[in-house]
N, C-alpha and C positions, 0 to 999 in steps of 0.2 A: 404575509407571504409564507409557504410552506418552506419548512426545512429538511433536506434528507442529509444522512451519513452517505459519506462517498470517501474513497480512499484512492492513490497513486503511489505506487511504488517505483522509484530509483533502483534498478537493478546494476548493479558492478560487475564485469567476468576478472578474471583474472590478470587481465590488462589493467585492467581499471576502468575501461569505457563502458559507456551507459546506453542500457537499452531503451532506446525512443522506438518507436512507432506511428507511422502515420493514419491522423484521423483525416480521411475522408472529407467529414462533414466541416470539420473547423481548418481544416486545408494548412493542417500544422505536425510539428511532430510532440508527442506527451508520450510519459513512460505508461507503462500497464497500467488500470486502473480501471474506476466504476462505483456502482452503488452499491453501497452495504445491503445485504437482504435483509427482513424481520427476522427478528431473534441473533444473528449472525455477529459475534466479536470482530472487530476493527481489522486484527491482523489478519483474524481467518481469511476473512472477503480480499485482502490484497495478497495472500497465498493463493489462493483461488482465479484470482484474475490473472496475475503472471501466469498461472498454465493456462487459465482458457486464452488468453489473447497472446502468449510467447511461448507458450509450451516448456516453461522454465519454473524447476523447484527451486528454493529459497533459503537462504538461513538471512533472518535480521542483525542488525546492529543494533546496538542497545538495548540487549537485555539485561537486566538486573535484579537481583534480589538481594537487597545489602540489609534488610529488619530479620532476616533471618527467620521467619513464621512459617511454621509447618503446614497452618491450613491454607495460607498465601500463595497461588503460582505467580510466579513476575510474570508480566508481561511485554513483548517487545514496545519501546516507549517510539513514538512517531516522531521524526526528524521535525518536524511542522505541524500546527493542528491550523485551519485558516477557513474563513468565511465566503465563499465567492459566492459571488451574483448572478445567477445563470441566465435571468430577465425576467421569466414568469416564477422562479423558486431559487432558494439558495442552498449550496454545498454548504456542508459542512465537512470539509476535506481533512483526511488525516493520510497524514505522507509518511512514509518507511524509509527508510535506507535499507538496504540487504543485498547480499553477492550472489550470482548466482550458482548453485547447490554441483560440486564437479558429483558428475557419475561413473563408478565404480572406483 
């Protein structure tokens, strides 16, 4: 069976409560998310999807750079990395945590 990258992001406002969204098709609520594009880094694609589908910028949780390596950028690390089964192909999901971005 094929496998694709797909990300969801947990978005927090400043309450603390979490952006869900209703899917339609699976007649549930899930936060933002989707398939990674080719070439496209993990977090980018869940930056990307919180504006296209909430209309919301981001800062993540946990980022880190504790080796201290100049030609190293950290990366934001995913709360969960997980395998689901989608029936005919499986996620390979990687999940964020991040608040949502206050403006101005």
């Amino acid at each position: 069976m094929k496998h694709h990258r797909a990300v969801a992001v947990y978005i927090l406002n400043s309450k603390n409560q979490i952006l869900l969204l209703y899917h339609k098709k699976l007649n549930k609520y899930l936060p933002p998310g989707g398939h990674v594009e080719e070439g496209e880094l993990t977090h980018i694609a869940a930056e990307r999807e919180a504006y296209e589908e909430a209309g919301v910028n981001i800062d993540f949780y946990y980022v880190k750079n504790e080796l201290g390596d100049e030609r190293a950028n950290p990366l934001p690390t995913p709360l969960l990395v997980q395998l689901e089964d989608i029936g005919d192909h499986y996620h390979e999901d990687f999940v964020y945590l991040a608040r949502a971005k206050m403006i101005g």
